[in-house]
DOZA-297328 format. One record per residue: x, z, y of N, C-alpha, C, O in turn; residue number from 1. Coordinates in steps of 0.001 Angstrom, whole numbers, plus 500000, padded with zeros to 6 digits. Atoms other than C-alpha are relative to their C-alpha. Example, Ala and Ser with C-alpha at 12.3 -4.5 7.8 and 13.67 -1.06 7.14 Angstrom:
2
SITE  500890  500000  498810  512300  507800  495500  500900  500000  501200  501936  500665  501181  1
SITE  499180  499940  498810  513670  507140  498940  499230  500730  501090  499739  500899  502198  2
//
This chain:
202
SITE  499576  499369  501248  712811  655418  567730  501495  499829  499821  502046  498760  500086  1
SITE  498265  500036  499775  716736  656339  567296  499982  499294  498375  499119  499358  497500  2
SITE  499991  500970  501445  717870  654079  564250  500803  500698  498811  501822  501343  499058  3
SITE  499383  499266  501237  718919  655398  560838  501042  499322  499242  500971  498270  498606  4
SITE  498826  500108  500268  722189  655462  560005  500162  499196  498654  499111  499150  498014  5
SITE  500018  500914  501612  723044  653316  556664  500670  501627  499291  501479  502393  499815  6
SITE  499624  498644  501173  723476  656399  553599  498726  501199  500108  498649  502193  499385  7
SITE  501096  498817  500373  720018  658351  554578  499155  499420  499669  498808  498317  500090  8
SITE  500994  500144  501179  717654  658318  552185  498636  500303  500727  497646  499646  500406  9
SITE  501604  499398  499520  714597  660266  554428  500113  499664  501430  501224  499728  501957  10
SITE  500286  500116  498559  713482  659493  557921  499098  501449  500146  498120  501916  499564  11
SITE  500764  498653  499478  712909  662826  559951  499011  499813  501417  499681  499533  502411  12
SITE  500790  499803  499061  710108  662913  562469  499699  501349  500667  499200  502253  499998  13
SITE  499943  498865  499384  710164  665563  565097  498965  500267  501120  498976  499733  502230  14
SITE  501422  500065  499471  706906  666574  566339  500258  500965  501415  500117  502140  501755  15
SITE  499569  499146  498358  707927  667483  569805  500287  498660  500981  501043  497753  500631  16
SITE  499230  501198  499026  708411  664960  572778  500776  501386  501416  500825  501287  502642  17
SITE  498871  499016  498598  710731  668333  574774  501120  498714  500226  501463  497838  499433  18
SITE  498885  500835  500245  713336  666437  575991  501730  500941  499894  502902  500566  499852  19
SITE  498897  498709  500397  715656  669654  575482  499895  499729  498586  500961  499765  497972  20
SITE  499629  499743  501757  714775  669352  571595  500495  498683  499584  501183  498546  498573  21
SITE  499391  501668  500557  715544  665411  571375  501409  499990  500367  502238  499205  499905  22
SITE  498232  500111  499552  718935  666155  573002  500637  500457  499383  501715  499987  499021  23
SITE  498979  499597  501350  720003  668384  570626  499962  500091  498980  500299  500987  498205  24
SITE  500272  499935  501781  719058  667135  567652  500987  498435  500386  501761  498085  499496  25
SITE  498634  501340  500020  721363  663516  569073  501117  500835  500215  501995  500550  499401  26
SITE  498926  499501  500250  723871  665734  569773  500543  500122  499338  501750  499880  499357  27
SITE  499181  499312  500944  724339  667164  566873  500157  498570  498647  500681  498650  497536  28
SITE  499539  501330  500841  724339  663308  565284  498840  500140  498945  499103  500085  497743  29
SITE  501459  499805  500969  720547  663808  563676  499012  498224  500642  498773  497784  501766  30
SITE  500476  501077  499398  718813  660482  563631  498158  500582  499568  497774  501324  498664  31
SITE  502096  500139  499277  714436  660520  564532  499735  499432  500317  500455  498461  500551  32
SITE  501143  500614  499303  711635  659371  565898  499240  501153  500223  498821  501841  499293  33
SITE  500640  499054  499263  709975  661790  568364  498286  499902  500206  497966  499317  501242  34
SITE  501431  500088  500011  705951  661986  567903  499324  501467  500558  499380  502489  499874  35
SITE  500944  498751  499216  703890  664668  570158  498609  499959  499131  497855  499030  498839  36
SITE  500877  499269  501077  701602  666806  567915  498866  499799  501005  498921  499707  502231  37
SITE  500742  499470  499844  698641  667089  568206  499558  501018  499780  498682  501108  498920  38
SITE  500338  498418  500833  698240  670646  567748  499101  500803  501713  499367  500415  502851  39
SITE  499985  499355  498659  696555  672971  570533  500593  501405  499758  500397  502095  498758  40
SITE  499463  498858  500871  698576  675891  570683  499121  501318  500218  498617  501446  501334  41
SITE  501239  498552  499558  696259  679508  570520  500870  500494  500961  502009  500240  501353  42
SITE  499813  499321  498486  696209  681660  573315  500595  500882  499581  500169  501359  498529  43
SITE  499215  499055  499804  698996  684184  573796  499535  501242  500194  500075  502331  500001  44
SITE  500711  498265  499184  696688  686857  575236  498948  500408  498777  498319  501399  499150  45
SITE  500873  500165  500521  694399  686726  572308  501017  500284  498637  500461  500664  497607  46
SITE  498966  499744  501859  697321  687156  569087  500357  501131  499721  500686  501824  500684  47
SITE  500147  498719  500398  697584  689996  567462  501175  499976  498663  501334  501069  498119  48
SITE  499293  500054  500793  700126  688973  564892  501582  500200  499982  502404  500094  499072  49
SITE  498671  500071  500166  703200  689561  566592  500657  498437  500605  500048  497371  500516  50
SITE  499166  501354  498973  705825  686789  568734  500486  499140  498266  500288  497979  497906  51
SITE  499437  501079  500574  707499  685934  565737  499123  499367  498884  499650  498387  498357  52
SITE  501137  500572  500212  704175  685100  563902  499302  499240  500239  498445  498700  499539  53
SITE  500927  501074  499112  702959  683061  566530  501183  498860  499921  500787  497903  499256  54
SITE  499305  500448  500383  705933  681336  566469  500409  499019  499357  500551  497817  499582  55
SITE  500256  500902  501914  706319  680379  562777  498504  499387  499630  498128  498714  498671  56
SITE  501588  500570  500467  702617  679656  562978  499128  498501  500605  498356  497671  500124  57
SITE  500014  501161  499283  702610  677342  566066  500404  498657  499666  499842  497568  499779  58
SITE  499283  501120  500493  705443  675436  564567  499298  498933  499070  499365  497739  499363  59
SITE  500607  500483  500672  703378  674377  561705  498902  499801  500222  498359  498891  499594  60
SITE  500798  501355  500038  700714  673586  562862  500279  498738  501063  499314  497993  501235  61
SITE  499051  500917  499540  703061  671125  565050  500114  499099  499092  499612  497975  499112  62
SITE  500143  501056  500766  704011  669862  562169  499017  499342  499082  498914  498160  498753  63
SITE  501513  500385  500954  700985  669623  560045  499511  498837  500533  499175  497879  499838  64
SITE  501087  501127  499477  699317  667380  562984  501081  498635  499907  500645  497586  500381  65
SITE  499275  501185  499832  701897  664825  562728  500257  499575  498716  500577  498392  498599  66
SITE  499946  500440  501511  702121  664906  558551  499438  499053  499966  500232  498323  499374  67
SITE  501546  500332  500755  699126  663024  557984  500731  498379  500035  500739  497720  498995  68
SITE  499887  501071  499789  700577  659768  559527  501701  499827  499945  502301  499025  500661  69
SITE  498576  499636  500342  704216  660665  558360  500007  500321  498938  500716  501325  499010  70
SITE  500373  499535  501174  703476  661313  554742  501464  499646  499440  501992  500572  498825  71
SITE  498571  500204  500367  707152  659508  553931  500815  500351  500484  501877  499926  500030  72
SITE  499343  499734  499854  708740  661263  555967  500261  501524  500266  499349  502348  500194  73
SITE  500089  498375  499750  710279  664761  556813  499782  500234  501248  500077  499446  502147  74
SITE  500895  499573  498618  708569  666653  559620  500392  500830  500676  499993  501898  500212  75
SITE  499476  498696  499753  710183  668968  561594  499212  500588  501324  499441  500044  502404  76
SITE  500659  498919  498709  708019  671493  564157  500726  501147  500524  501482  501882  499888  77
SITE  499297  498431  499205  709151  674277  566645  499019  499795  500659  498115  498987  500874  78
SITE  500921  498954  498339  707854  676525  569372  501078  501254  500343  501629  502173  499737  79
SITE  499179  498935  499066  709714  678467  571569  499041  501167  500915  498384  500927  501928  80
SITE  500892  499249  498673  708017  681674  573117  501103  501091  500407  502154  501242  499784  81
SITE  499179  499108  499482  709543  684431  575224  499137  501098  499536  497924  501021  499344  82
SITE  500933  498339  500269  708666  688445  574295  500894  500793  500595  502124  500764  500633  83
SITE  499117  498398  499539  709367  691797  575965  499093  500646  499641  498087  500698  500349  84
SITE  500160  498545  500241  708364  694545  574236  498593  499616  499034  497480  500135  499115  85
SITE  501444  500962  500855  705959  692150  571521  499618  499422  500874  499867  498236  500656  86
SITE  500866  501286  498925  704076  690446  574673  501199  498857  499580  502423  498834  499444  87
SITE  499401  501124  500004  704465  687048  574108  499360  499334  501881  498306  499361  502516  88
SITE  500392  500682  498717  705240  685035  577536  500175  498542  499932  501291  498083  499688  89
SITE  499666  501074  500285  704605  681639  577405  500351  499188  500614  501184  499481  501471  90
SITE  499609  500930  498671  704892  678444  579231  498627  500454  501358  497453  500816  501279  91
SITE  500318  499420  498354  703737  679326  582878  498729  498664  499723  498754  497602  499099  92
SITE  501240  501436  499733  700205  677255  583671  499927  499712  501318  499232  498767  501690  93
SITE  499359  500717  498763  701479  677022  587116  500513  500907  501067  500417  502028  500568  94
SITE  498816  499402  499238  703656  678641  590111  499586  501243  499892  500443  502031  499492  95
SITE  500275  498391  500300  701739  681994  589973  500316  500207  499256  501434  500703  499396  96
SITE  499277  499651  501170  702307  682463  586559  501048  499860  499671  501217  500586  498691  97
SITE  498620  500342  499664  705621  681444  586804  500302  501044  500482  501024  501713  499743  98
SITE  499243  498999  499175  706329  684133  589472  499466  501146  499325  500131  502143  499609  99
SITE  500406  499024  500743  704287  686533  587141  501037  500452  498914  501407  501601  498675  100
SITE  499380  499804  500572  706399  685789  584768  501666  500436  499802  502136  501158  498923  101
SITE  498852  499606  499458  709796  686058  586022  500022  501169  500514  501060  501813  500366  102
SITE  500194  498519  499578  708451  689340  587735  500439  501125  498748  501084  502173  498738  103
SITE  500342  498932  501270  707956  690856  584353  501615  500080  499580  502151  501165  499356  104
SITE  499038  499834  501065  711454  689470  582761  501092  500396  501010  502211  500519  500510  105
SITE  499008  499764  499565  713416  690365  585774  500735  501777  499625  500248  502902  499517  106
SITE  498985  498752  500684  716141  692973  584646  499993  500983  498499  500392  502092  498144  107
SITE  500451  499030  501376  714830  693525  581067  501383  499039  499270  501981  498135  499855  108
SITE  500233  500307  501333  716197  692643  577899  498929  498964  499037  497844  499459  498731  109
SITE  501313  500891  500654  713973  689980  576039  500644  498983  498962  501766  498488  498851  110
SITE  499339  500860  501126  713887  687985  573041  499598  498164  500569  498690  497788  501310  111
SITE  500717  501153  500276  713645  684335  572768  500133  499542  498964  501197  499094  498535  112
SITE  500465  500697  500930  711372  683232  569719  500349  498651  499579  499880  498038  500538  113
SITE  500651  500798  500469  711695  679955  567867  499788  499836  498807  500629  500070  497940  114
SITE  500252  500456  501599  709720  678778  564795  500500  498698  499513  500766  497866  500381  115
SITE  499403  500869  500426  710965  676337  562834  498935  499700  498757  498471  500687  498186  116
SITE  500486  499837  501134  708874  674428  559870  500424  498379  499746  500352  497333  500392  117
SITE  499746  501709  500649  709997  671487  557749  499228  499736  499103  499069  500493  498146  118
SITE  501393  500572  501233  707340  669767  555729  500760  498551  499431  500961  497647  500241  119
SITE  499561  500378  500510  708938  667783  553228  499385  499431  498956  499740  499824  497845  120
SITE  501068  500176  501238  706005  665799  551042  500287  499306  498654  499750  499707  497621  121
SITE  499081  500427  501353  708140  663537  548364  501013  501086  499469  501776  500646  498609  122
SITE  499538  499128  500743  709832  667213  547520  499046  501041  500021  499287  502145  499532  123
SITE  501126  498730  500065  706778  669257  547967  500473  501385  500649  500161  502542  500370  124
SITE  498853  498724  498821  709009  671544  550476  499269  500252  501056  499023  499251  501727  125
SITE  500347  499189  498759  707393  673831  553246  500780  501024  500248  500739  502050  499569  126
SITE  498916  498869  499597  710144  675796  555015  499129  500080  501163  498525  499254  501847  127
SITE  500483  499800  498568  708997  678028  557612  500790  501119  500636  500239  502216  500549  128
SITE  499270  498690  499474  711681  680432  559393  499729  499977  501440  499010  499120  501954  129
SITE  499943  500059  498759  712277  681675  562989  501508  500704  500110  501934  501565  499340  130
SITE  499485  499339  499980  715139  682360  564475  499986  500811  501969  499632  500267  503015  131
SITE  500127  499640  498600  715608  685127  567571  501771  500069  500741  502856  499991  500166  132
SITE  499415  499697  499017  717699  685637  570459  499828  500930  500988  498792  500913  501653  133
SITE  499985  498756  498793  718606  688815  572898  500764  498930  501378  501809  498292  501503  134
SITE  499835  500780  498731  718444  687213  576308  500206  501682  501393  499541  502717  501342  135
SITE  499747  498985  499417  719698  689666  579028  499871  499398  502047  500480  498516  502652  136
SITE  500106  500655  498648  718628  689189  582785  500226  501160  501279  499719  502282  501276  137
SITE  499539  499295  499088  719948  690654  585750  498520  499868  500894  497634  499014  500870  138
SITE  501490  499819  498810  717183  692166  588751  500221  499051  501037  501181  499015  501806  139
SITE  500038  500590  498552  716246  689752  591178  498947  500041  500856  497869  500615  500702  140
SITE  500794  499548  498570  714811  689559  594426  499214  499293  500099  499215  498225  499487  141
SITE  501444  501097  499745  711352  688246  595849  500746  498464  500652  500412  497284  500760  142
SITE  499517  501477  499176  713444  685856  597566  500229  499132  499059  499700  498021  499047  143
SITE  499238  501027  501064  715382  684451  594533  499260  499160  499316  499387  497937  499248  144
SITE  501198  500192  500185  712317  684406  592927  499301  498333  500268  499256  497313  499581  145
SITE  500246  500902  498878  710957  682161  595490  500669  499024  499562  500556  498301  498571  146
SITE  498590  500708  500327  713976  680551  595843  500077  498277  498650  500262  497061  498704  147
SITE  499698  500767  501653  714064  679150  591830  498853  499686  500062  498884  498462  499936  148
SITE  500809  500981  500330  710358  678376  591759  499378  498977  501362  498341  498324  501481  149
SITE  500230  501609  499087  710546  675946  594835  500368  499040  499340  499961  497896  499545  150
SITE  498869  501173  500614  712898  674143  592639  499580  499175  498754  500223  498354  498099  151
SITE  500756  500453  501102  710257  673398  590139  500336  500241  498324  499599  500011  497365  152
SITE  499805  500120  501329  712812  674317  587167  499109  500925  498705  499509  500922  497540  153
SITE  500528  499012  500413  710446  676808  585803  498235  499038  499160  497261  499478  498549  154
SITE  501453  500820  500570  707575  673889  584758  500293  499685  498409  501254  499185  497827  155
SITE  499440  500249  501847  707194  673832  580898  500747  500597  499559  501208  500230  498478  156
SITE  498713  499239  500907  709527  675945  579938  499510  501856  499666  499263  502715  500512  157
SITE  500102  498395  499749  708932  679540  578297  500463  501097  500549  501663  501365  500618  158
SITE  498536  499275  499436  709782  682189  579908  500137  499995  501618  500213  500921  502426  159
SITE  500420  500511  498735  709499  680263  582940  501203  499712  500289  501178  499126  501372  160
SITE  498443  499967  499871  713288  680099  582983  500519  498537  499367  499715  497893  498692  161
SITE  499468  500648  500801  715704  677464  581775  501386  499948  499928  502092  499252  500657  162
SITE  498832  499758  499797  718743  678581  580799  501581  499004  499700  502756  499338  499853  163
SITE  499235  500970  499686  720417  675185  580291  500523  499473  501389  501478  498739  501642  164
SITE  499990  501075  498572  719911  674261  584030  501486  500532  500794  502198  501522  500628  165
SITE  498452  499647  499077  722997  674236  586466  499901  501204  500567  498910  501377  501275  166
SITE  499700  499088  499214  724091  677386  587679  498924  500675  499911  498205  500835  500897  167
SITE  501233  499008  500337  721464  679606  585959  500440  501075  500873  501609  501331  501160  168
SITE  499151  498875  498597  721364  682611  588761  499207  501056  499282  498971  501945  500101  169
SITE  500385  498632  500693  719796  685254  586462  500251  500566  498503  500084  501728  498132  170
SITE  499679  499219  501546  720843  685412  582591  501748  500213  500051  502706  499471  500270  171
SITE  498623  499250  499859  723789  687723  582474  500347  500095  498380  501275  500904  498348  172
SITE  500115  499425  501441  723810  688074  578376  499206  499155  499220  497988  499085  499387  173
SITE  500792  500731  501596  722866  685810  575107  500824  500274  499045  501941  499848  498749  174
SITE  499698  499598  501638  723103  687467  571950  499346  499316  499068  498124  499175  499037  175
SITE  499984  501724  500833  723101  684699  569553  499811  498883  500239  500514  498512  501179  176
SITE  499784  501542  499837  722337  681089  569450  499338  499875  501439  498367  500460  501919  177
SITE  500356  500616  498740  722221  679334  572704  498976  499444  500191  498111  499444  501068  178
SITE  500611  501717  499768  720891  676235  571564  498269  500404  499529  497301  499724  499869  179
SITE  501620  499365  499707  717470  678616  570485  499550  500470  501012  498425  500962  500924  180
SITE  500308  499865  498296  717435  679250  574576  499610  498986  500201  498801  498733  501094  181
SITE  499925  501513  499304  717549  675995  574779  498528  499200  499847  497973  498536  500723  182
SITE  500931  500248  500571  714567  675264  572368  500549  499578  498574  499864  498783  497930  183
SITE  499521  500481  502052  716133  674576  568643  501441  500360  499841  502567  499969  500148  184
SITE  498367  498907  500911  718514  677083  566864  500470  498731  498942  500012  498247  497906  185
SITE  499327  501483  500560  720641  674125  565976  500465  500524  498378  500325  500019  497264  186
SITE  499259  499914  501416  722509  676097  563478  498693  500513  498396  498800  500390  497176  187
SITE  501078  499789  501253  719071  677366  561498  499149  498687  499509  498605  498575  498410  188
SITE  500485  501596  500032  717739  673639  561865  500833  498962  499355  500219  497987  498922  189
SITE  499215  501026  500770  720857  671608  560282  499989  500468  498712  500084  499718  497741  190
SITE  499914  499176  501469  720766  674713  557413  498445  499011  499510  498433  498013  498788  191
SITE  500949  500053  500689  717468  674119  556674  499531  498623  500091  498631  498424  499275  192
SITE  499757  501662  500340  717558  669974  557188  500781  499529  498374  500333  498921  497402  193
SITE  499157  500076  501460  720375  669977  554366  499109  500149  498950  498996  499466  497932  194
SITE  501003  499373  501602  717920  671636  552047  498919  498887  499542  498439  498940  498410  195
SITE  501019  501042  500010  715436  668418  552548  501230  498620  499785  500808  497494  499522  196
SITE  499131  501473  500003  718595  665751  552434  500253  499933  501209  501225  499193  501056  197
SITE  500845  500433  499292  717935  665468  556003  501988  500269  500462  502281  501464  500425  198
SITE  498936  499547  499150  722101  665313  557667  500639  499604  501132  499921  498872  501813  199
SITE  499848  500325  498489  724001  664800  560785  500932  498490  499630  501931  498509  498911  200
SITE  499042  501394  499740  725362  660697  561289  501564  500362  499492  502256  499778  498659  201
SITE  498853  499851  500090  728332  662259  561418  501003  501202  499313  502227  501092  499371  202
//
């Protein structure tokens, strides 16, 4: 558990053990304690509500499963999914799907989803936004393909991609926040922290 700064009033719990979302929530000088939800997330092939529905819907119940035993503190949930054209693509369930998936997003246009929900129970606060991103990917080859999922970076991650990793060899284009590529739109996550007390160390 990262230790809380002397002047905050709320301890935030972040119902995620990514280690992409714990990095940039120290980055940005946010003190936590990282607890993995119990949530299962519904099936992608089966939603009918729309990416950024699933989304905002996942998130919470992320955070919901981790309220119960966090009642003093604030809760923060995400989910990151990828969409082209509404299909939501999610995390890969292993190298086929992976190469399925990269098949599909090579040379499109695509968004990347995340939900965001802060559960806030000593202010009676449920925020639930999402914010998106235009991700732009150049065509690649069966080889490259190949290539990137020998390299394993494609495990856990939506999308199948990770566009933090060294020397990303296919996103040519991000229209808006990075750090929601990344897994947590930093700048819609410190907005909507403030609104709970919730601020950066520094």
């Amino acid at each position: 558990m990262d230790e809380k700064p002397a002047g905050t009033r709320k301890s935030l719990v972040l119902a995620s053990k990514s280690p992409r979302r714990l990095q940039l929530l120290r980055e940005a000088g946010i003190s936590f304690e990282a607890v993995a939800p119990q949530f299962e997330e519904p099936d992608p092939a089966g939603w009918l509500g729309g990416p950024e529905f699933y989304a905002e819907s996942t998130s919470y119940g992320k955070a919901s499963s981790v309220i119960g035993d966090h009642a003093d503190c604030v809760v923060l949930g995400a989910d990151t999914v990828v969409a082209l054209n509404e299909q939501i693509l999610g995390k890969p369930t292993n190298r086929d799907d992976a190469r399925r998936i990269l098949d599909t997003l090579s040379g499109s246009t695509h968004e990347v989803i995340t939900g965001i929900t802060i559960l806030s129970p000593a202010d009676y606060r449920e925020i639930t936004r999402h914010a998106v991103t235009q991700v732009t990917m150049r065509r690649m080859s069966d080889f490259e393909i190949e290539a990137y999922l020998a390299g394993g970076q494609w495990e856990g991650k939506a999308g199948a991609y990770g566009i933090q990793d060294d020397g990303d060899p296919f996103v040519t284009l991000v229209d808006g926040s990075f750090s929601n590529v990344v897994g947590l739109p930093m700048e819609l996550v410190l907005e909507l922290l403030a609104e709970v007390g919730i601020k950066p160390a520094r």
